[in-house]
C-alpha positions as CSV (number, residue, x, y, z in Angstrom):
1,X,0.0,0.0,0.0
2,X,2.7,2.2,0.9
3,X,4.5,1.6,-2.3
4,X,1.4,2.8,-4.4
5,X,0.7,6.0,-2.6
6,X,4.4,6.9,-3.1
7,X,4.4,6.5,-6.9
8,X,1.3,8.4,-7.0
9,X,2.9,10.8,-4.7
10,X,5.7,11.0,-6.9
11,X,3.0,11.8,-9.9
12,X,1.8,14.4,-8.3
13,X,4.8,15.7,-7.9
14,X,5.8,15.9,-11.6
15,X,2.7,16.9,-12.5
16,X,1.9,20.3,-10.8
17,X,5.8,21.0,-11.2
18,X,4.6,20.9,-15.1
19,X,1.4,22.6,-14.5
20,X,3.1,25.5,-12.3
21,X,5.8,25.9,-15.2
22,X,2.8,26.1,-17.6
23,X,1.3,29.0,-16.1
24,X,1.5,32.6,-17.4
25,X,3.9,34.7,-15.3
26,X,2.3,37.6,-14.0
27,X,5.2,39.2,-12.1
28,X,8.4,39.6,-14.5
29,X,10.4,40.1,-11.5
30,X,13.6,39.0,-13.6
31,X,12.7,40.8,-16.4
32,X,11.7,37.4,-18.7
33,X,9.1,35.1,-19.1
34,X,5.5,36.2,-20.2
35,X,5.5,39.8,-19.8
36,X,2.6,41.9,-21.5
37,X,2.6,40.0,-24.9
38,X,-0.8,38.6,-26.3
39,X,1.1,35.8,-29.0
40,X,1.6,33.5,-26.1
41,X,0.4,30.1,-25.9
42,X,-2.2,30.1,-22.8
43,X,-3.1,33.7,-23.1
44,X,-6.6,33.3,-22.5
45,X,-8.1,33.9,-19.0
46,X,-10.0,30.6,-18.9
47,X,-6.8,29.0,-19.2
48,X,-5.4,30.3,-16.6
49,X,-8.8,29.8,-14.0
50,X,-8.2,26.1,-15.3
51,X,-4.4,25.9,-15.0
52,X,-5.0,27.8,-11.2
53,X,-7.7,25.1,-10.3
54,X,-5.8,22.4,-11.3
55,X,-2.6,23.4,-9.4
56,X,-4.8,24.1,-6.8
57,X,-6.2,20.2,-6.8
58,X,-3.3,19.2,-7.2
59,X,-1.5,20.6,-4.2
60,X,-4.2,19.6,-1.8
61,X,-4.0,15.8,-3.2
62,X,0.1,16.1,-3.0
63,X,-0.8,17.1,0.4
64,X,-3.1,14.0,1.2
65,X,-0.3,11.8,0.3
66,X,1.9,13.3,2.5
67,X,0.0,13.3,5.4
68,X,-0.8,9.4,4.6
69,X,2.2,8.3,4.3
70,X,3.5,10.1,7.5
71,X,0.7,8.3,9.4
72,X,1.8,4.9,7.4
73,X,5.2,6.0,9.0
74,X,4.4,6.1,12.2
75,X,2.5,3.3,12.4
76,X,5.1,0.6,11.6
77,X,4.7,-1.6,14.8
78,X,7.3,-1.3,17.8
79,X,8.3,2.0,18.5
80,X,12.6,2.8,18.1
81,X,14.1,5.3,19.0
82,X,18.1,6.2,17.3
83,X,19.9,6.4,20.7
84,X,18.5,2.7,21.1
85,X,21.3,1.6,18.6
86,X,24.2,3.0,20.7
87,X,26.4,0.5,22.3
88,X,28.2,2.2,24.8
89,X,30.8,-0.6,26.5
90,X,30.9,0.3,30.3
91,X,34.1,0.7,32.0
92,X,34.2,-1.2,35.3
93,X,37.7,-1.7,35.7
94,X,39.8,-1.0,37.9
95,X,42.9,1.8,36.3
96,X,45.9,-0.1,35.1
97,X,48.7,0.5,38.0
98,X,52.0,1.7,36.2
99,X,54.7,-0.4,34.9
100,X,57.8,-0.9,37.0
101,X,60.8,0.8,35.4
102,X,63.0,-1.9,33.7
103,X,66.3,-0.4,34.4
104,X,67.7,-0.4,38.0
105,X,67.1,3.3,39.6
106,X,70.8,4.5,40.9
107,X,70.6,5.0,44.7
């Protein structure tokens, strides 16, 4: 289940990244893209309502994946936590003493 609701996730994705990049720009903040002209290919305003509506559609269902599989996510079973993986080895030992010097000390 999880599988199919990330490749239609991943549709959903691709497809409003194409209907975004299909839309008229408005703005010209950069100085390019769709400006004033009126030869451009959606320059009709019930384009735009339909290219607005569908981004619009599809953002909300891009949305509904996401929230289903976070809950999918979270609802795997046992719960783990990251610092449950850490081995830490405990150190119960008593400090090595130091090593007698090999050589005769002169008195």
């Amino acid at each position: 289940m999880t599988k199919v609701i990330l490749v239609i996730h991943v549709i959903l994705a691709i497809s409003m990244i194409g209907v975004v990049l299909l839309q008229r720009s408005e703005g010209g903040a950069l100085g390019i893209g769709g400006g004033g002209g009126g030869g451009g290919l959606l320059s009709g305003r019930s384009q735009t309502n339909l290219l607005t509506r569908a981004t619009a559609v599809l953002a909300g269902l891009f949305m509904l994946t996401s929230l289903s599989l976070t809950m999918m996510a979270g609802n795997r079973g046992e719960q783990r936590s990251i610092v449950d993986d850490i081995h830490v080895e405990s150190t119960t030992e008593a400090p090595a003493e130091p090593a007698q010097p090999s050589v005769p000390i002169a008195e």
